[in-house]
C-alpha positions as CSV (number, residue, x, y, z in Angstrom):
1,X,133.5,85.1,130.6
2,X,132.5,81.8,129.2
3,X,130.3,81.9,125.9
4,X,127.5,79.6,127.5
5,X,126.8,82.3,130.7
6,X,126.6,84.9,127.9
7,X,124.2,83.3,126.5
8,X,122.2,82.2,129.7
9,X,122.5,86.0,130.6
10,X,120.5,86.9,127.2
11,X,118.3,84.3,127.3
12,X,117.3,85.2,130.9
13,X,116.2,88.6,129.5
14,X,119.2,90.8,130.8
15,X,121.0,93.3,129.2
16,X,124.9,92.8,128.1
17,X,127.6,94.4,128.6
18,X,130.5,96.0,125.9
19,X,132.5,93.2,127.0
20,X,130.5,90.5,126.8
21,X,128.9,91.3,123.2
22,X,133.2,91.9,122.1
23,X,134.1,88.8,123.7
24,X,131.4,86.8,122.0
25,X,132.2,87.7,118.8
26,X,135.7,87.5,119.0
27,X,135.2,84.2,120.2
28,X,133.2,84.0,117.0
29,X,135.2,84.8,114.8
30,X,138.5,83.3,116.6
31,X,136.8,79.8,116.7
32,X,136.4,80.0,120.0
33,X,132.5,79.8,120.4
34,X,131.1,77.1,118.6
35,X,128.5,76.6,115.4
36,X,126.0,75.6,118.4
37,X,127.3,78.3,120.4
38,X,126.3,81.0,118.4
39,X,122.9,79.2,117.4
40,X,121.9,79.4,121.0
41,X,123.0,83.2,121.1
42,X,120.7,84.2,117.6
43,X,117.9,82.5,119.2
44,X,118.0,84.3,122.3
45,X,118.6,87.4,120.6
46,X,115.5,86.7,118.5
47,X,113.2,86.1,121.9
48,X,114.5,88.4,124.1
49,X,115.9,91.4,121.9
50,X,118.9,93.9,122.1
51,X,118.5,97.8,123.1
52,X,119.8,100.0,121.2
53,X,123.4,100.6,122.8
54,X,123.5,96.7,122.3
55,X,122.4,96.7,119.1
56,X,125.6,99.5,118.2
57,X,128.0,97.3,120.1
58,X,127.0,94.3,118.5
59,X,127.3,96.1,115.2
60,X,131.0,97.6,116.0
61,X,132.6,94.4,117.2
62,X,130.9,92.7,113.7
63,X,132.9,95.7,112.4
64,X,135.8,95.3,114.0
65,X,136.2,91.4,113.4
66,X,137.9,92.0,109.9
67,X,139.5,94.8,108.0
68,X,138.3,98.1,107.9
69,X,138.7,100.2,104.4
70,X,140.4,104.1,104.5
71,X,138.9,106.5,102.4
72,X,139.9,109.6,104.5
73,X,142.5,110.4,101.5
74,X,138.8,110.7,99.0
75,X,138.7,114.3,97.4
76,X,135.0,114.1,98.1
77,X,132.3,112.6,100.8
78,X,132.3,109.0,100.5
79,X,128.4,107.3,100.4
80,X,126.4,104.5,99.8
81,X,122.9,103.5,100.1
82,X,122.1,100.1,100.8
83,X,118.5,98.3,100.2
84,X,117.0,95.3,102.1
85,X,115.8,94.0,98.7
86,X,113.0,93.4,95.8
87,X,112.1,93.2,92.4
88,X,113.1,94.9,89.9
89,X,114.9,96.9,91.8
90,X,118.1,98.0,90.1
91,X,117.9,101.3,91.5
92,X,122.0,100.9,92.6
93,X,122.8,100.6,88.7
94,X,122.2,104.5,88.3
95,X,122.2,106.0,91.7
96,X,126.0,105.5,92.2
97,X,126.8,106.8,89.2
98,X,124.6,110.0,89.3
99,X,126.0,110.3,93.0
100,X,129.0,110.3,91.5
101,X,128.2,113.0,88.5
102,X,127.6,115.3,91.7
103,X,130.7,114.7,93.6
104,X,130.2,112.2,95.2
105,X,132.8,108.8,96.2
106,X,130.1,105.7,96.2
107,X,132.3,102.8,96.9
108,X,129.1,100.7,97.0
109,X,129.6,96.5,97.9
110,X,126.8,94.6,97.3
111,X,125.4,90.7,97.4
112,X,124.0,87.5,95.2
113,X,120.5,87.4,95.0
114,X,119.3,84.4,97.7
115,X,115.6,83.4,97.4
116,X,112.9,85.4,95.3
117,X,115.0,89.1,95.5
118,X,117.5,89.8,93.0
119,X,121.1,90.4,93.6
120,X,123.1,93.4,92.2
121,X,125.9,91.9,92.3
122,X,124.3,89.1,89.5
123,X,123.6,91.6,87.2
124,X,127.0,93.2,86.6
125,X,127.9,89.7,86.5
126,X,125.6,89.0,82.7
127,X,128.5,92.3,81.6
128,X,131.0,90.4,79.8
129,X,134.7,91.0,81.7
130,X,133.3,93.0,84.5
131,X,135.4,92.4,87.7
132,X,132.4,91.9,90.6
133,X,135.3,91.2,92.9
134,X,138.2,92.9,92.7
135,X,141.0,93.2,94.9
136,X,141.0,96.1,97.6
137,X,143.9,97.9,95.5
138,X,141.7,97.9,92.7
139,X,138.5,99.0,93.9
140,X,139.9,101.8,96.1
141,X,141.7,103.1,92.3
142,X,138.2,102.4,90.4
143,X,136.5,104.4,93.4
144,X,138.9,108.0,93.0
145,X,139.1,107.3,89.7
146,X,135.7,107.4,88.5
147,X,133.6,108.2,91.6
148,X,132.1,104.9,92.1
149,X,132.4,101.4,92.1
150,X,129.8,98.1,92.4
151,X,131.6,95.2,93.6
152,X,130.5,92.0,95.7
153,X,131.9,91.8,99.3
154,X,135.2,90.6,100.1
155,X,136.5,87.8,102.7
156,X,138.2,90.1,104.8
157,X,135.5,92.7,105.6
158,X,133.2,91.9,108.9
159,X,133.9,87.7,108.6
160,X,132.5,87.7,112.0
161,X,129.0,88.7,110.0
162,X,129.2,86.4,107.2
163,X,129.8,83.2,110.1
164,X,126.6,84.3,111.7
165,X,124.4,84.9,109.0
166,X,125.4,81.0,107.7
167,X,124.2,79.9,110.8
168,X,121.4,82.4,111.3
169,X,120.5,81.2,107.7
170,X,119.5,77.1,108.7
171,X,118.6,78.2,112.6
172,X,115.3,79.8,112.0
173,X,116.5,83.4,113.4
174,X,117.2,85.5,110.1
175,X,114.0,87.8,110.9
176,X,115.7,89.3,114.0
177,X,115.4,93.1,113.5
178,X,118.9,93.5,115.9
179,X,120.5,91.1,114.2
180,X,119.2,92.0,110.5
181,X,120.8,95.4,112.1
182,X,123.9,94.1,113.2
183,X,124.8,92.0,109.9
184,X,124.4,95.1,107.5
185,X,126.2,97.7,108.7
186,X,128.8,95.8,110.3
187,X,129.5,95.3,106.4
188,X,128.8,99.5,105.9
189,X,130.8,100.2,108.6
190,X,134.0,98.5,107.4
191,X,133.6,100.1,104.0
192,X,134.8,102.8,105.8
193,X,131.8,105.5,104.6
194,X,131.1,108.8,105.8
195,X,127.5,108.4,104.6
196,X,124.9,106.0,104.5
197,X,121.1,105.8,103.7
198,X,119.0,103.1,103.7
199,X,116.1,102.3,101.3
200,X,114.0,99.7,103.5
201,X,111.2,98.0,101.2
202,X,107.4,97.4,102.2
203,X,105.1,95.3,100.8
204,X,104.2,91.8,98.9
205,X,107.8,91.4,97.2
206,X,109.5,92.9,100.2
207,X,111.4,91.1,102.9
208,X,109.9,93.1,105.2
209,X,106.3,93.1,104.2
210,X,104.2,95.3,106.8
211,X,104.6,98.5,106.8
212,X,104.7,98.3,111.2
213,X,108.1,95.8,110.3
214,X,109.6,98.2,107.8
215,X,109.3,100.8,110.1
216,X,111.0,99.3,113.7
217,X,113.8,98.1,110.9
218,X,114.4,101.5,109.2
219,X,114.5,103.2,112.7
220,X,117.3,100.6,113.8
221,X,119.7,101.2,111.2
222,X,119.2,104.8,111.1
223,X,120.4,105.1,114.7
224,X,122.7,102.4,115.0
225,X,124.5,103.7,112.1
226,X,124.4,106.5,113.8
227,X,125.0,106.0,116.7
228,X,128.2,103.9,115.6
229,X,129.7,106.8,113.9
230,X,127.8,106.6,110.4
231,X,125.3,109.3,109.6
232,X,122.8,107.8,108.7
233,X,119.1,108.2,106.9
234,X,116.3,105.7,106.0
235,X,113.5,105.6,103.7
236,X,110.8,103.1,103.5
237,X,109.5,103.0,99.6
238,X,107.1,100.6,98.5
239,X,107.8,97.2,96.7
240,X,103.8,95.9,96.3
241,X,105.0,96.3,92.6
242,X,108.3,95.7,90.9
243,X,110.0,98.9,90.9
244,X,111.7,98.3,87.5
245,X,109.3,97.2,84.3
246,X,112.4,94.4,84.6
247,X,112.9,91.7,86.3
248,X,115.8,89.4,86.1
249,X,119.7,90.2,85.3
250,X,120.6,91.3,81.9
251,X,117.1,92.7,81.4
252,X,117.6,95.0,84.7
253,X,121.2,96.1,83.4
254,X,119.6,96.9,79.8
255,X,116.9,98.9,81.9
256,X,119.5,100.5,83.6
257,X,121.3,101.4,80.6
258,X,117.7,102.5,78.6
259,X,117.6,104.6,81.9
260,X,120.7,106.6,82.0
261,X,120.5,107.0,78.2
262,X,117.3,108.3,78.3
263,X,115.7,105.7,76.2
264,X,113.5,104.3,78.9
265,X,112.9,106.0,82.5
266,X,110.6,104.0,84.5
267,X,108.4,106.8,86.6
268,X,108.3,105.0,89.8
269,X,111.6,103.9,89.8
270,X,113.2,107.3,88.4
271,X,111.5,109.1,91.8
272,X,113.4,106.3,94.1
273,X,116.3,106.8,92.6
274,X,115.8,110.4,93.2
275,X,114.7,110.4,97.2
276,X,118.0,108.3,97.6
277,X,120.1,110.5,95.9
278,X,119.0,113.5,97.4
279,X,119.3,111.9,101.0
280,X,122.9,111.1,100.1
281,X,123.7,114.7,98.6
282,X,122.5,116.2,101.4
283,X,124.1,113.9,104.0
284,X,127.3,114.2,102.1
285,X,127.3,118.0,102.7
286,X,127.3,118.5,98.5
287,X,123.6,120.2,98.5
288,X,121.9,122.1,101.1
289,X,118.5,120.9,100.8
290,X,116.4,117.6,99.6
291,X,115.0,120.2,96.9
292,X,118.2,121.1,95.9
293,X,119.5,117.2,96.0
294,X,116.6,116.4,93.4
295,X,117.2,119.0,91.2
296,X,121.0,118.2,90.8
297,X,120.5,114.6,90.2
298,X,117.8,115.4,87.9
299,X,120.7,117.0,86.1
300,X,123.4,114.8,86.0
301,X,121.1,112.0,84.7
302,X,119.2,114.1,82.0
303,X,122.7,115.7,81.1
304,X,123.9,111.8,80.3
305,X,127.1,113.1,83.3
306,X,125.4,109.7,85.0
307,X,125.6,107.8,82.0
308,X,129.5,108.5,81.6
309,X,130.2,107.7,85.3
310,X,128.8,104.5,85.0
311,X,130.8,103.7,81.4
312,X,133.6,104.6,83.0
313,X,133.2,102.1,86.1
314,X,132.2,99.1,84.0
315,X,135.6,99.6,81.7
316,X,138.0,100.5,84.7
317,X,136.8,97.2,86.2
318,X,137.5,95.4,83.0
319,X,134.0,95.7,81.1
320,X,133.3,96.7,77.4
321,X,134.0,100.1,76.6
322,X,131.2,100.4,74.3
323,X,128.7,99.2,76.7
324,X,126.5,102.2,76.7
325,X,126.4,102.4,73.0
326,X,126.2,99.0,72.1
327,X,124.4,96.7,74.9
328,X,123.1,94.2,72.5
329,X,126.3,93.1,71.3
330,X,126.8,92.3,75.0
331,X,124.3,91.3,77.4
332,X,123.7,88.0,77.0
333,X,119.8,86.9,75.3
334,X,117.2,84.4,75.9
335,X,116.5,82.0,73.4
336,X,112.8,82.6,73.7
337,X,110.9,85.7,73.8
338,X,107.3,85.9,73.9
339,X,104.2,88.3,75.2
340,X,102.2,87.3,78.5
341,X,98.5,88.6,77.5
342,X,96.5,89.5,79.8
343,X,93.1,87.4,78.8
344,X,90.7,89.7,80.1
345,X,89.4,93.5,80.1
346,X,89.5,95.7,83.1
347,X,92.4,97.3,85.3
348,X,95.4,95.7,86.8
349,X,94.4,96.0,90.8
350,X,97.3,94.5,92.3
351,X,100.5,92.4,91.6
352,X,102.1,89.3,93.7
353,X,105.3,90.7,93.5
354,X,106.9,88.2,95.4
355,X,105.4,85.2,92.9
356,X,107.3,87.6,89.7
357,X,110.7,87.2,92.0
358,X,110.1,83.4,92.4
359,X,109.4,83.3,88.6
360,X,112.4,84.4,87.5
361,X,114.0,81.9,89.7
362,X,112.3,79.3,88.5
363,X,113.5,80.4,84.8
364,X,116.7,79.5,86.0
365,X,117.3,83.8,86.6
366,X,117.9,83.2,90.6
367,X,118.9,80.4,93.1
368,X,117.4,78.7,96.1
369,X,121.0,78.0,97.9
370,X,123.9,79.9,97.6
371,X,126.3,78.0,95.3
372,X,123.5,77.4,92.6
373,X,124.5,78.7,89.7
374,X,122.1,80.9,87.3
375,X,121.2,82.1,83.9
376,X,121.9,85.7,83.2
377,X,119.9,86.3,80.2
378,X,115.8,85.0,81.4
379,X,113.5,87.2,83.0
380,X,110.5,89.2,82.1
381,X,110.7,93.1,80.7
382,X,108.0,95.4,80.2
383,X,105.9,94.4,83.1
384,X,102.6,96.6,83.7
385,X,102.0,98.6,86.8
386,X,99.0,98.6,89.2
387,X,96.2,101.0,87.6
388,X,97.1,100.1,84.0
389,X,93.8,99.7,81.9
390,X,94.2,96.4,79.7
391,X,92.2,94.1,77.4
392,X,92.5,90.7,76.2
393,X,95.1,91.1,74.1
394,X,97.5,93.6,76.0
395,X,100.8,92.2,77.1
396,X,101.1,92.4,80.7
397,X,105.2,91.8,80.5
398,X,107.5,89.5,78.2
399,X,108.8,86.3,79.5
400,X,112.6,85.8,78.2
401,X,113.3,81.7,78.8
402,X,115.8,79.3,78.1
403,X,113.0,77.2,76.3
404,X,109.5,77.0,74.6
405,X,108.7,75.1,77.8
406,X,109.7,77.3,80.2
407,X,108.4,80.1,78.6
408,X,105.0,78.9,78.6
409,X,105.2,77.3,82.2
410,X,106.4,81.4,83.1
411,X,103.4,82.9,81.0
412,X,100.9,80.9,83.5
413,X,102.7,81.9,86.5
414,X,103.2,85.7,85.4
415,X,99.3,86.2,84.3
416,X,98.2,84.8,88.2
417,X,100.2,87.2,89.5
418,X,98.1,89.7,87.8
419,X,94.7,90.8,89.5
420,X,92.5,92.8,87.2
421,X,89.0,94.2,87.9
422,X,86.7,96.5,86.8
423,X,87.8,99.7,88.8
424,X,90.8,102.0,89.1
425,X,92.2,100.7,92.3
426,X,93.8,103.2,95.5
427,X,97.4,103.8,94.4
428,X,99.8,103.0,97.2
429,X,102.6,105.8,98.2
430,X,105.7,104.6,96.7
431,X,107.8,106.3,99.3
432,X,106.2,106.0,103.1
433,X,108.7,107.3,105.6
434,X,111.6,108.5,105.9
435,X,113.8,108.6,109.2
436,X,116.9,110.3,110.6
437,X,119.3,108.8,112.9
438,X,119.6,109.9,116.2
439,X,122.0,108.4,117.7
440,X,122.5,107.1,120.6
C-alpha cells in the first residue's frame, strides 16, 4: 500500500491494520517514506489517536526495525526501569546496582538530557574514562559480569525510532501519548528484557505535568509492554520538587555516590528508589512480595552490596577504580561555589522545579539542541524541600558556576524558584499510582 493512503486512512479516523503500521515503518526506516511522509503520519497520529493493539504494533515494528539484544544465556532475570524524566533525579545511579546486589541482570540504556530534564547518560559522562557507549560485546560482558551496566543507546537498536523522534522533534507532535509509547519501548524492547517498570513523573518539573496525563501515559506503556511480550509495571511518583537535593551532573553522581556509601540518603529519593526496586524484584520472580522487595533492597544498599556493584560497573567500563573512595580526586569541580539565601523567614511552600532544570542549563550544565556541548561540573547541591522552615540567612541550595557572573545571575534565578510563606503547606504524595499491565 502506498505511504500517502496510510496516512489518509489515519487521518480519516480509521483504524490500521498489522500491515499497514509494518509497512510504514519499514518504509521508514528503508527510505522509502519520506521526512514529509512521516510528518504527515505523527500529526495524524496526534489528532486522531492509535488503540491499543495499534499502539503494540507500532511499538514491535519500531522494535523490529534494528537489532534486537539476547540475553536468554543471563544466569538471572534481566530488568530495567525507565523514567520519562526530571530533576534531580538520579535515581538509575543506585537502583541498577542494588537490583543487581539482589540478583538481578539490569542492562539499563539511557539518553542525553534535551531541554530542562537531565540526562543519565551526561552524568557518567563527568567520570573520568567511563565508556557511556560501548560496543554490544562489551556491554553484554559488563552486564554478566557485574550485574548491570549504564550505557547510552546504540545506532543499531530501533533506528526506525530515533528517525521519528528527529522529525517528531521540529513537527510539533512530541506530546502524542501513542507515539511517546511507541518510541520508548521500541528501544526496551530491543534490549531484549524480561522485565520492565516504568517510573512516569507528575508535576511542575515533569514532562508530563497533570496528574490526568501521567496517568493515560503510565497505563499505555504498562500494557503495550505488555501486551508486546514485556511484563511490565508503572508508577507515577511526583517531581513538583527535585527528587535529589542535586541538580546537575557531577553533583548528582557525587549524590549518588554519598548515597550508596551512606554518607548522604536523600528521604524522598531513597523511597523511589525503593518502589522501583521492589516492582522490579518482584516482576523478576527474585521476591515474592513488594514488602519483601523493599526489605531486600533496603539491604543491599545499607550492607554497601550496592555500593560494590556499582564500583565494579564504572571500572569494567573503563572508570577509576577508586571512584567510591575517592570521588573528589575525580569528578570534575566548579570554579565558583557559593550559598543561595533564602532572604526571608517562613516556610518553603512550593518549588518551580522546572525553572531549577532550566537553571542548570543556563550554567552551561544542559543543552537546548542536541549537539550542544555541556559543562559537567555546574549545578546546584543541597537544595531545600517543600515544608522546610527557613530564615533570612538559610541557604536554600549552592549554586556551582563556571564564573562569579554566572553564579550570581543562578542565585537570582534559584531564590524565584522558591515560594515561602507563613504556614506549613499540604505535602504532595511522592508516589501516586501505580499500574500493572494487562495486556492486550
Amino acid at each position: 500500500m502506498l505511504p500517502q493512503e496510510i496516512i489518509r486512512k489515519k487521518r480519516d479516523g480509521a483504524v490500521l491494520s498489522e500491515p499497514e503500521i509494518a509497512e510504514f515503518i519499514a518504509g521508514l526506516t528503508n527510505g522509502q517514506v519520506t521526512d514529509a511522509q512521516a510528518a504527515a503520519f505523527a500529526m495524524a497520529v496526534f489528532f486522531r489517536g492509535m488503540t491499543m493493539p495499534e499502539r503494540v504494533v507500532l511499538t514491535t515494528s519500531m522494535m523490529l526495525s534494528g537489532n534486537q539484544i539476547d540475553w536468554s544465556d543471563s544466569p538471572g532475570p534481566v530488568l530495567d526501569k525507565h523514567s520519562t524524566g526530571g530533576i534531580g533525579d538520579n535515581v538509575s545511579l543506585m537502583l541498577a546496582p542494588a537490583v543487581a546486589a539482589c540478583g538481578g541482570y539490569v542492562p539499563m540504556i539511557s539518553g542525553r538530557g534535551l531541554g530542562h530534564t537531565g540526562g543519565t547518560l551526561d552524568k557518567l559522562d563527568s567520570i573520568p574514562g567511563y565508556t557511556s557507549q560501548p560496543d554490544i560485546a562489551l556491554f553484554r560482558k559488563v552486564v554478566r559480569e557485574t550485574g548491570a551496566a549504564i550505557i547510552g543507546q546504540t545506532a543499531d537498536l530501533a533506528p526506525a525510532d530515533k528517525k521519528l523522534y528527529s522529525i517528531r522533534d521540529v513537527t510539533a507532535t512530541v506530546e502524542s501519548i501513542p507515539l511517546i509509547t511507541a518510541s520508548i519501548l521500541s528501544k526496551k524492547l530491543a534490549a531484549g528484557l524480561q522485565g520492565l517498570v516504568m517510573d512516569v513523573k507528575t508535576g511542575s518539573g515533569a514532562f508530563m505535568p497533570t496528574l490526568e496525563g501521567s496517568r493515560e501515559l503510565a497505563q499505555s506503556l504498562a500494557d503495550v509492554a505488555t501486551g508486546a511480550g514485556l511484563p511490565t509495571t508503572a508508577l507515577i511518583t511526583d517531581m513538583d520538587e527535585p527528587l535529589a537535593s542535586a541538580a546537575g551532573n557531577a553533583v548528582e553522581v557525587m549524590n549518588a555516590i554519598e548515597y550508596l556509601t551512606g554518607a548522604h540518603r536523600d528521604p524522598r529519593l531513597h523511597q523511589v528508589v525503593l518502589a522501583l526496586g521492589a516492582d522490579m524484584l518482584l516482576i523478576g520472580g527474585l521476591v515474592q512480595t513488594l514488602e519483601e522487595g523493599f526489605k531486600k533492597l533496603d539491604t543491599a544498599i545499607a550492607s554497601g552490596a550496592a555500593a560494590e556493584h556499582f564500583q565494579r560497573m564504572v571500572t569494567a567500563l573503563g572508570g577509576p577504580s577508586d571512584l567510591m573512595d575517592h570521588p573528589q580526586n575525580y569528578l570534575p569541580k566548579a570554579q565558583v561555589i557559593v550559598p543561595v539565601l533564602a532572604n526571608a523567614n517562613g516556610v518553603v511552600q512550593s518549588i518551580a522545579t522546572r525553572e531549577i532544570g532550566l537553571a542548570v542549563v543556563a550554567l552551561g550544565g544542559g543543552r537546548t539542541r542536541a549537539e550542544d556541548g555541556i559543562d559537567h561540573s555546574v549545578g546546584f547541591t543541597k537544595l531545600l524541600s517543600v515544608g522546610t522552615a527557613v530564615s533570612n540567612d538559610t541557604p536554600l541550595g549552592f549554586v556551582h558556576a563556571r564564573t562569579q557572573t554566572d553564579a550570581e545571575t543562578a542565585s537570582l534565578h534559584l531564590r524565584r524558584c522558591y515560594t515561602i510563606g507563613d504556614k506549613m503547606p499540604i505535602l504532595r504524595p511522592l508516589i501516586h499510582d501505580r499500574f500493572q499491565g494487562k495486556g492486550l
